[in-house]
Structure formats: C-alpha cells, structure tokens
N, CA, C and O of each residue as an XYZ file, in Angstrom:
700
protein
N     169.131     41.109     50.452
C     168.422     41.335     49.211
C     169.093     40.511     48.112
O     170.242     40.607     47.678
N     168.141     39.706     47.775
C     168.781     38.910     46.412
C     169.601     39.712     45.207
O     170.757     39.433     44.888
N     168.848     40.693     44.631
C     170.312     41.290     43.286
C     171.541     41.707     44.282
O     172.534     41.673     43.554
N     171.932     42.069     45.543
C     172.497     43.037     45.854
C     173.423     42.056     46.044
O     174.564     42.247     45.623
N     172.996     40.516     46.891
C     173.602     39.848     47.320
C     174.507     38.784     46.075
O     175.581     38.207     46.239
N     173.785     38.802     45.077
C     174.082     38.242     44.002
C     174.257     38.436     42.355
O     174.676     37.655     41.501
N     173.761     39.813     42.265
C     173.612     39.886     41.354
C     173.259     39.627     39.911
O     173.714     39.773     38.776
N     172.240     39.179     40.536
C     171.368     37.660     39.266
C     172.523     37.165     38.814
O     172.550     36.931     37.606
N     173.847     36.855     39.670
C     174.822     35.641     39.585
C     174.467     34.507     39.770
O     173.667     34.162     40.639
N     175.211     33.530     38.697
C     174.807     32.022     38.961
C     175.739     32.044     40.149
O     176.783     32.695     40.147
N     175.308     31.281     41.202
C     175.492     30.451     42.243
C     176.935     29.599     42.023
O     177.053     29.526     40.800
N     177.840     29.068     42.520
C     178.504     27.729     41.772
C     177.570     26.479     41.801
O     177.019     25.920     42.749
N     177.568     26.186     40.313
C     176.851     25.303     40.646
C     177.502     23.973     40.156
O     176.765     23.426     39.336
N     178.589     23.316     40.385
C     179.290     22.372     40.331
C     178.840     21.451     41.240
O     178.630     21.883     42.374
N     178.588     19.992     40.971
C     177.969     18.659     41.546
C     178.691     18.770     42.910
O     179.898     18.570     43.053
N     177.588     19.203     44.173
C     177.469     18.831     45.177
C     176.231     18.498     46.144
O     175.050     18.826     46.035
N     176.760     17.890     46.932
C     175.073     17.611     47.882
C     175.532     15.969     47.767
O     176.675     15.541     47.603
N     174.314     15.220     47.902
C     174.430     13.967     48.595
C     174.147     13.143     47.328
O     174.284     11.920     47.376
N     173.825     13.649     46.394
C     174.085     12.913     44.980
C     172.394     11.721     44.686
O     171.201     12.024     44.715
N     172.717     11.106     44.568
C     171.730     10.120     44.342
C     170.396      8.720     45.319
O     169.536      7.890     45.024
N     171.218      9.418     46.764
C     170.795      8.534     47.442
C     169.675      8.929     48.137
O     169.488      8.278     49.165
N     168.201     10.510     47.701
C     167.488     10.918     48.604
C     166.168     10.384     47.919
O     166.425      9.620     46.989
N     165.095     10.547     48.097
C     163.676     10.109     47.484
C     162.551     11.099     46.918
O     162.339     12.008     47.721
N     162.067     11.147     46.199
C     161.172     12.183     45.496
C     159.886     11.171     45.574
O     159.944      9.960     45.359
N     158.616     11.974     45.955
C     157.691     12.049     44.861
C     156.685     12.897     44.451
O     156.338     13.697     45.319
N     156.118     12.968     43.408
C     155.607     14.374     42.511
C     154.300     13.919     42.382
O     153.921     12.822     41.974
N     153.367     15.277     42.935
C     152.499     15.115     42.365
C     152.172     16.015     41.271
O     152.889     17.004     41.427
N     151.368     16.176     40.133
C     151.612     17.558     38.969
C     150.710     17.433     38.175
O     150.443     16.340     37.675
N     150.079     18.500     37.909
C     148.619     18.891     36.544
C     149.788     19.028     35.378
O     151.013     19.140     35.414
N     148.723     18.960     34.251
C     149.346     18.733     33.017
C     150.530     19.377     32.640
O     150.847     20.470     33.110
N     151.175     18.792     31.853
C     152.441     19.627     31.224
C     151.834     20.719     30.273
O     150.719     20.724     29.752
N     152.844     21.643     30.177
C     152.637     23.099     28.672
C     152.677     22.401     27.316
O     152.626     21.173     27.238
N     152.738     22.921     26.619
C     152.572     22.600     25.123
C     153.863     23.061     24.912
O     153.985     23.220     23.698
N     155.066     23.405     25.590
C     156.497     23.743     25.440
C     156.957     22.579     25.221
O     156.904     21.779     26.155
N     157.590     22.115     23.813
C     158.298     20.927     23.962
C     159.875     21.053     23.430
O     160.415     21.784     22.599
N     160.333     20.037     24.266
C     162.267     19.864     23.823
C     162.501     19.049     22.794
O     162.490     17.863     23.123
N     162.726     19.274     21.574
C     162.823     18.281     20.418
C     164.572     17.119     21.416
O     165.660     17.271     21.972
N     163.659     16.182     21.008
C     164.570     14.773     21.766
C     165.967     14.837     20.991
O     165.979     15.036     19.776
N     166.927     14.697     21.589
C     168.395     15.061     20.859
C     169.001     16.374     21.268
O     170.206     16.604     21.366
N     167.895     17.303     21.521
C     168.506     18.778     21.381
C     169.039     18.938     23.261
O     168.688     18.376     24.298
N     169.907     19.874     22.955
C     170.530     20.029     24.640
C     169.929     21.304     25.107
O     170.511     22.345     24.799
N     168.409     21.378     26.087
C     168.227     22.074     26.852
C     168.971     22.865     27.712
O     169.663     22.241     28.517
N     169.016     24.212     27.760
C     169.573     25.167     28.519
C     168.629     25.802     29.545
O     168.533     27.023     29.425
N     168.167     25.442     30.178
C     166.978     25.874     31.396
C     167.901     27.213     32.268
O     169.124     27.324     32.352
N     167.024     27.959     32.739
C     167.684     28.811     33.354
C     166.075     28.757     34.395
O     164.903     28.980     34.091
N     166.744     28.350     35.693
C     166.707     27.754     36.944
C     166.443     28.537     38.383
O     167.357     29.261     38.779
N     165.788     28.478     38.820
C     165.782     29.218     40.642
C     165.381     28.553     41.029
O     164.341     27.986     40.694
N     166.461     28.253     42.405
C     165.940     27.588     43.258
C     165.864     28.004     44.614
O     166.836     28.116     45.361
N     164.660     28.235     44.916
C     164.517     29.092     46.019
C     164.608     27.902     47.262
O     163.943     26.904     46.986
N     165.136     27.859     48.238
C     165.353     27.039     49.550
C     165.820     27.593     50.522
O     166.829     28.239     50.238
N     165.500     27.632     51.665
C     166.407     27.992     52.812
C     167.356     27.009     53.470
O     168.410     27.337     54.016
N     167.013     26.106     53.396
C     167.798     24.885     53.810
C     169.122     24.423     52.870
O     169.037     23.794     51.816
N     170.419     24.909     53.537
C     171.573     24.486     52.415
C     171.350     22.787     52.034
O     171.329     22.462     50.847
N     171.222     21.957     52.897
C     171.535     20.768     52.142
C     170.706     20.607     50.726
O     171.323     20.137     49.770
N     169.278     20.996     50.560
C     168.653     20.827     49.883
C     168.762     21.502     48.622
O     168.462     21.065     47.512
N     169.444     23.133     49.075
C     169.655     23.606     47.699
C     170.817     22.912     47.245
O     170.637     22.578     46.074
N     171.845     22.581     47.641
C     172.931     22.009     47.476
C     172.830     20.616     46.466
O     173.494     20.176     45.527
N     171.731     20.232     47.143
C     170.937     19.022     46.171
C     170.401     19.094     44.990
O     170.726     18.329     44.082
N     169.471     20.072     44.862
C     169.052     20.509     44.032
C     169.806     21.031     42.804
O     169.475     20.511     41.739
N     170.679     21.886     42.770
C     172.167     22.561     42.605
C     172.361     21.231     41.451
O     172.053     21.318     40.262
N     172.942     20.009     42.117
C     173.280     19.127     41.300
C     173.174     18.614     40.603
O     173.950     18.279     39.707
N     171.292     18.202     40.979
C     170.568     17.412     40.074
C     170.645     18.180     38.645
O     170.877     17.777     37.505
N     170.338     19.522     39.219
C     169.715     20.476     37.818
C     170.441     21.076     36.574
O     170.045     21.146     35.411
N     172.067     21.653     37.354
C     173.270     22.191     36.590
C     174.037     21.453     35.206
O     174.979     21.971     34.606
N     173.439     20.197     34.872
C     173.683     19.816     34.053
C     172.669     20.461     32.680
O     172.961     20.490     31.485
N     171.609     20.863     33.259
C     170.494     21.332     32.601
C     170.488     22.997     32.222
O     169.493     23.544     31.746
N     171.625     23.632     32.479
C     171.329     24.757     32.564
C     171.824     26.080     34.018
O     172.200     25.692     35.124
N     171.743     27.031     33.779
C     172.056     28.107     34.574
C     170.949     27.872     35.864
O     169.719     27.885     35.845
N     171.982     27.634     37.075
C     171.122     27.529     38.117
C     171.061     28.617     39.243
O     172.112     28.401     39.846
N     170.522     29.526     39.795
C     170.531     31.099     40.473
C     169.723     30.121     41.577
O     169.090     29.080     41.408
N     170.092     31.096     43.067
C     169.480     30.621     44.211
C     169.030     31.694     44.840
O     169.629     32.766     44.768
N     168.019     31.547     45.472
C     167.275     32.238     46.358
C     167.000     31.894     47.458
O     166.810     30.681     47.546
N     166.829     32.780     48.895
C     166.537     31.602     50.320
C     165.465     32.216     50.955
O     165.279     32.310     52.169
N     164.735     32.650     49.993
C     162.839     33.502     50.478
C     162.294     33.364     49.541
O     162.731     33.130     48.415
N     161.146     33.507     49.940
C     159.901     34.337     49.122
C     160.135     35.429     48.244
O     159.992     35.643     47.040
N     160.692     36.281     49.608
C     161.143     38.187     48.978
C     162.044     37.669     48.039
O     161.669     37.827     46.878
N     163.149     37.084     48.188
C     164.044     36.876     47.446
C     164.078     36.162     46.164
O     165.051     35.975     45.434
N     163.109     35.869     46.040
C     162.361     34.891     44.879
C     161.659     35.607     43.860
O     161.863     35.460     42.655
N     160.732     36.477     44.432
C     159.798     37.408     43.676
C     160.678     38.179     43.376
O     160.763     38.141     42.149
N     161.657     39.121     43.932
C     162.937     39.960     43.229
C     163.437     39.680     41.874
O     163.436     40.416     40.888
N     163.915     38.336     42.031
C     164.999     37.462     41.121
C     163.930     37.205     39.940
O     164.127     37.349     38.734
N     162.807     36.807     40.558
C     161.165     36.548     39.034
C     161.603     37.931     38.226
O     162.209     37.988     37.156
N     161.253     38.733     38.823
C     160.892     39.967     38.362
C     161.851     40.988     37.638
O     161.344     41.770     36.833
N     163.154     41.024     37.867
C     164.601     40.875     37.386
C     164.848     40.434     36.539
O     165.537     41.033     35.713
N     164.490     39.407     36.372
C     164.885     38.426     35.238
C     163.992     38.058     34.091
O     164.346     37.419     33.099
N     162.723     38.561     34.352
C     161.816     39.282     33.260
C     161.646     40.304     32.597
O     161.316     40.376     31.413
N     161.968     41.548     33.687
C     162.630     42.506     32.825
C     163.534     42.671     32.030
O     163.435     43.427     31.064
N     164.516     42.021     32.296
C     165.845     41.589     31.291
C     165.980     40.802     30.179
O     166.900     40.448     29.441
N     164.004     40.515     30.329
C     164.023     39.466     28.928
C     164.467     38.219     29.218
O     164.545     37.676     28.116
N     164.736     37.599     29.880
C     165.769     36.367     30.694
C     165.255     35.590     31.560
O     165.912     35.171     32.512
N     163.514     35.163     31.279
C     162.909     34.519     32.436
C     163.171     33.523     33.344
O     164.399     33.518     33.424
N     162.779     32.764     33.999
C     162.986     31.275     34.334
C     162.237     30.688     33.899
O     161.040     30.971     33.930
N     163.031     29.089     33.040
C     162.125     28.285     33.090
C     161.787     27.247     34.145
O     161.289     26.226     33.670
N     161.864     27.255     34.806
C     161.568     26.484     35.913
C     161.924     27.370     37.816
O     162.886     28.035     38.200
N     161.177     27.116     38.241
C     161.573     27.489     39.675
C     161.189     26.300     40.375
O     160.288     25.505     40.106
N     162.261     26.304     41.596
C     162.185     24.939     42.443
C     161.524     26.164     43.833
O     162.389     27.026     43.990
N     160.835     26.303     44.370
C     159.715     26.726     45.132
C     160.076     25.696     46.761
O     160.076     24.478     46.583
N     160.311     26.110     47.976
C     160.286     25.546     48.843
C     159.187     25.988     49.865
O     159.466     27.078     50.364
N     158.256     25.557     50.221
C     156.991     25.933     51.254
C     157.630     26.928     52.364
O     157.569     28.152     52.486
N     158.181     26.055     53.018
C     158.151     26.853     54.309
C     159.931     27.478     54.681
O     160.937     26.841     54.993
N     159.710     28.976     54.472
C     160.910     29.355     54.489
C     160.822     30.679     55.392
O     159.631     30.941     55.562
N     161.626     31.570     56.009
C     161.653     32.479     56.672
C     161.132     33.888     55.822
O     160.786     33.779     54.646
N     161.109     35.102     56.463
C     160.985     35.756     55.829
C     159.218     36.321     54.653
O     158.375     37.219     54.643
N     159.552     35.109     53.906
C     158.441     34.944     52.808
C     158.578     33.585     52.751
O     159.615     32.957     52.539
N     156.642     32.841     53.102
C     156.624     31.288     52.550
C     156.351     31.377     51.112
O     155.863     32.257     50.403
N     157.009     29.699     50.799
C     156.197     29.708     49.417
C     155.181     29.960     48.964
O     155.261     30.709     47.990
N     154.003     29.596     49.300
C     152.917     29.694     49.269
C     152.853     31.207     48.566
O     152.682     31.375     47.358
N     153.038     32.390     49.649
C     152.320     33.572     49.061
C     153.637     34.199     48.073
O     153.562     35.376     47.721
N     154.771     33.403     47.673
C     155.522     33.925     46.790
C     155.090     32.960     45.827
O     155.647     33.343     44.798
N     154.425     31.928     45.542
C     154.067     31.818     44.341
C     152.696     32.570     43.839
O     152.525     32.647     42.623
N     152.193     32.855     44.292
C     150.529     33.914     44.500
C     151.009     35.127     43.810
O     150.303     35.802     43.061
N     152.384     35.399     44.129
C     152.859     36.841     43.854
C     153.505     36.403     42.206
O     153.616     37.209     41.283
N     153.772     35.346     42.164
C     154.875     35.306     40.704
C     153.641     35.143     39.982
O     153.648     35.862     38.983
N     152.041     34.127     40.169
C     151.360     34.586     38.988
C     150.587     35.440     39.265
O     149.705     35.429     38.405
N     150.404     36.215     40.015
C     150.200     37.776     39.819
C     150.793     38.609     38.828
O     150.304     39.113     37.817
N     152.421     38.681     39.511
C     152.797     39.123     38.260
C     152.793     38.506     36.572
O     152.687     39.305     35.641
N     152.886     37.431     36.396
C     152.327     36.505     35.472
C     151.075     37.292     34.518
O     151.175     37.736     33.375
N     149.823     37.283     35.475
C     148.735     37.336     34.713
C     148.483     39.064     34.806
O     147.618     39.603     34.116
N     149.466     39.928     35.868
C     149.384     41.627     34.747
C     149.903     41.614     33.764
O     149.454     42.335     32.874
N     151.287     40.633     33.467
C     152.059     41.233     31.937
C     150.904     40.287     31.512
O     150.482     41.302     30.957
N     150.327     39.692     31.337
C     149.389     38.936     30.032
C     150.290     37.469     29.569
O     150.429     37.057     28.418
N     150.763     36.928     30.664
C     151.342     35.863     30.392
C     151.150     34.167     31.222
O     151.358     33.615     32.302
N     150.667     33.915     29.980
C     149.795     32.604     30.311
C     150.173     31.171     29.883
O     150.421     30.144     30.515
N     150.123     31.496     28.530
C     150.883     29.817     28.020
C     152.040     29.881     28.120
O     152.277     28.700     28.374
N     153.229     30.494     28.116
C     154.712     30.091     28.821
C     154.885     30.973     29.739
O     155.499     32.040     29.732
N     154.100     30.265     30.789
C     154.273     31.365     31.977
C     155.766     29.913     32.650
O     155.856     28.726     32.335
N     156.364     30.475     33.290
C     157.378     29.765     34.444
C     156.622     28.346     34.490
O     155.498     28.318     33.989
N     157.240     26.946     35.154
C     156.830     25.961     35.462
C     157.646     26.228     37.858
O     158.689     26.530     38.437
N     156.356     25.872     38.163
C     157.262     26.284     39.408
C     156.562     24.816     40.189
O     155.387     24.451     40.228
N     157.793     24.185     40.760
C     157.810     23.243     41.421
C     157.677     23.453     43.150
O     158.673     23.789     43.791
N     156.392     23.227     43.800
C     157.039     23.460     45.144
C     157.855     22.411     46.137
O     157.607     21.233     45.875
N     158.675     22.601     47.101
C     159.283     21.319     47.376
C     158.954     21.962     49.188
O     158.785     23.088     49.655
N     158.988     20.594     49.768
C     158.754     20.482     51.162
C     158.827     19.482     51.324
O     158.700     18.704     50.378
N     159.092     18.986     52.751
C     159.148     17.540     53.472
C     158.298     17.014     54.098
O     158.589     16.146     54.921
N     156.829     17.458     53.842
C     155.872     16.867     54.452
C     154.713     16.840     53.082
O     154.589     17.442     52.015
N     153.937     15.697     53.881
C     152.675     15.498     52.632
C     151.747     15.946     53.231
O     151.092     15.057     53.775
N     151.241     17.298     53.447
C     150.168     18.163     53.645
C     149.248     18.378     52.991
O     149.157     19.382     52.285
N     148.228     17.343     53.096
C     147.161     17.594     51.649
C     146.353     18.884     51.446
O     145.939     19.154     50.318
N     145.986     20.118     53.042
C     146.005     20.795     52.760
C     147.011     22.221     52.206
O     146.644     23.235     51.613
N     148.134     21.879     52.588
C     149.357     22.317     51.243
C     149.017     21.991     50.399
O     148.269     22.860     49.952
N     149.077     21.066     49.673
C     149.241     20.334     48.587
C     148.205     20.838     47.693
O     148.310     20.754     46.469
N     146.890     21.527     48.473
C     145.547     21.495     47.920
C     146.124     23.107     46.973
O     146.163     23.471     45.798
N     146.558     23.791     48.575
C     146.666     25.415     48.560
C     147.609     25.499     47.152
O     147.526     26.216     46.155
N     148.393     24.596     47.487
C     149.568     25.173     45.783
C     149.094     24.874     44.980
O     149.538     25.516     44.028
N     148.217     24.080     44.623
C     147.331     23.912     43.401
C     146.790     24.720     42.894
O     146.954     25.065     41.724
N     146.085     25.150     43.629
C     144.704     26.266     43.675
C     145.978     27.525     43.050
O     145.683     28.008     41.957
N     147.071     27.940     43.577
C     147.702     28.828     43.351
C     148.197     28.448     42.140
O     149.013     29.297     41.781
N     148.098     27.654     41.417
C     148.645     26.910     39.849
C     150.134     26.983     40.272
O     150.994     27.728     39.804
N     150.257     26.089     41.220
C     152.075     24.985     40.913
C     151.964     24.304     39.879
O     150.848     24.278     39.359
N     152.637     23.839     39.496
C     152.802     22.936     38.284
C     153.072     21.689     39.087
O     152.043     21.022     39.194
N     153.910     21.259     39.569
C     154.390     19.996     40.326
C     154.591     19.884     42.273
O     154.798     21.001     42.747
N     154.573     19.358     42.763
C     154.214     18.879     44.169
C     155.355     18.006     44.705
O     155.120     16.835     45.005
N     156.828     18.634     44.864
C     157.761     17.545     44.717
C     158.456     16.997     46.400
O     159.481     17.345     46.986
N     157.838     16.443     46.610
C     158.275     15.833     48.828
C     159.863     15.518     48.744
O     160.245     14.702     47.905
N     160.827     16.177     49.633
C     162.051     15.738     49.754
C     162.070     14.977     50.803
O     161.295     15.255     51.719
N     162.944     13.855     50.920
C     164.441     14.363     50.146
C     164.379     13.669     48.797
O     163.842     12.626     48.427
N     165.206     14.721     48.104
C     164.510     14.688     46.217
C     165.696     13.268     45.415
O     166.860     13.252     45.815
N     165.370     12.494     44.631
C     165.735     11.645     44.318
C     165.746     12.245     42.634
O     164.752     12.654     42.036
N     167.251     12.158     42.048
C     167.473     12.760     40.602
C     166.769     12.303     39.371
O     166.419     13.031     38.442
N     166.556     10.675     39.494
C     165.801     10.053     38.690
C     164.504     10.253     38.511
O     164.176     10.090     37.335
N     163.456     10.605     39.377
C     162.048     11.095     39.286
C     162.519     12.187     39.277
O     163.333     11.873     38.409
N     162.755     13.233     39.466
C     163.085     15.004     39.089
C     163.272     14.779     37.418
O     162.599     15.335     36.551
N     163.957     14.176     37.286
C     164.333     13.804     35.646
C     163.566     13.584     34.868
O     163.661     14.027     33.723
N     162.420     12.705     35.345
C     161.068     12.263     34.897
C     159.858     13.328     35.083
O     158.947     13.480     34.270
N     160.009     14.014     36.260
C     158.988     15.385     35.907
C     159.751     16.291     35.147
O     159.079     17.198     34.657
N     160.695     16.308     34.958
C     161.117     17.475     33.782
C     161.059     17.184     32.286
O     161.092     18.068     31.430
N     160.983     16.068     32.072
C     160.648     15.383     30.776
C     159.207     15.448     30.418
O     158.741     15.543     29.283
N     158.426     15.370     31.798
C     156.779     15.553     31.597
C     156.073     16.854     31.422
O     154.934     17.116     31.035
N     157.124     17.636     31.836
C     156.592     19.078     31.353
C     157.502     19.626     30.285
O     157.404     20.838     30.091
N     158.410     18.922     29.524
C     158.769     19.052     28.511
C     159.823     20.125     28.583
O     160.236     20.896     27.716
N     160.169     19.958     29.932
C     161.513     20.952     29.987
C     163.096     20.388     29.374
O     163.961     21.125     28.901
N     163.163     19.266     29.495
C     164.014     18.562     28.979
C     163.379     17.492     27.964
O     162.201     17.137     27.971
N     164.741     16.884     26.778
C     164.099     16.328     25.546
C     163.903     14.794     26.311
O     164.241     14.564     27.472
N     163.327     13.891     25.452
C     162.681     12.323     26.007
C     163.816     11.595     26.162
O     164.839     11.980     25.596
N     163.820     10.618     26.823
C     165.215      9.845     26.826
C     165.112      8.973     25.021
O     166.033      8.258     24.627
C-alpha cells in the first residue's frame, strides 16, 4: 500500500538513472491556461507512477530539479497517493502515468483520477497526467485520450523533449 509504504514520502530523489542518453516522443492536446511567469522557479509536486525501476529512476532525475518527486508502482497505488494528497490540500501537478503495470493498468487509473476529478468539481486545474509506455499503440494512444491524458510520452524518455512538454503545458517558466 502506497501511504503505508511511504508515507506520502518523497522518494530520494537525487540524479540517478541513465541521464541523458534515452529518446522521447510526445504526443499532447492543448496546454491549461496555468502559466509559470518566465524567471520564476517552479516547485511541481510530482508522481510518478512506474513499475519498472530503470524508468522511474529516470524519470526521478529528469524531474527533481523541478520539484518534490513521490513514486508509485500501480494504478492502486496511484489513485491512493491522488487522493491523499488532495485531501491534504497538496495536489499533484503533474503525474507521470505508466500504461502497463501490475496490479492496476494505467489506463483504468487514469479513468479513476478524473473521476475523482470531475465529483469534487474540478476542471480547469485539474492534474496534467502524462502517460508513458514503450510502445506506439495507436489504439492506446486513442484510449488515453478519450480518458483526457494530457500528453502521450514513448520511452525511453529523453530530458530535453520532457523539458519541452513541460514548458507547453506551462508547468515550468519559458527558456
């Protein structure tokens, strides 16, 4: 169980993983009307749900410069940590979403986060949730849409385009 195991503890999230040498690409519907005034230092507070260590490990790196990064390695464990951390007033802005994981896939744990989403009545800053997987499944690709992902990101993830969809949804300020 995610709180039990962690206690909506950050993770360590000190630069590790394979650094700069993996490949991204994103597909993504419009950005929010949330914007980072350029100059200012974003504090994102982060989940990254993965089952696969190398990838969270990756992820971990890219992102921790950006903010408080918490991990999750399900679905169940994902929707817990959403839901936790809304009650506490303390949402996420961003979730890194991995398709296919044990337990709970992405898929029906993002179904469940805007569920919960659209009972509290929360719409224009609802979460930005990225799903990530290693295959280009256009019917994936279709399904997370339809479920309102925000972004479509194929590993192995490359820091420089991650950088560039986070600037496009205005999670971080412009270069």
């Amino acid at each position: 169980m995610f709180a039990e195991r962690s206690g909506l503890a950050q993770e360590n999230t000190k630069s590790q993983g394979t650094g700069g040498g993996n490949k991204l690409d994103v597909v993504a519907i419009d950005p929010a009307a949330r914007l980072v005034p350029a100059g200012s230092a974003p504090r994102l507070k982060v989940l990254i749900v993965e089952d696969d260590l190398t990838s969270r490990l990756t992820l971990q790196s890219l992102l921790h410069e950006y903010g408080e990064c918490h991990v999750a390695v399900n679905g169940k464990e994902a929707i817990e940590a959403f839901a936790a951390a809304r009650q506490a007033g303390k949402g996420y802005d961003l979730i890194c979403l991995d398709i296919k994981m044990p337990e709970m896939d992405g898929q029906t744990a993002l179904k469940s986060i805007r569920e919960i989403e659209m009972k509290q009545g929360i719409f224009r800053d609802r979460v930005r949730i990225f799903m990530t997987t290693g295959a280009m499944d256009i019917k994936t690709i279709r399904a997370s849409f339809d479920s309102i992902c925000d972004a479509y990101i194929i590993k192995p993830i490359d820091g420089t385009k991650l950088d560039a969809q986070l600037r496009s949804f205005h999670l971080i300020p412009p270069k």
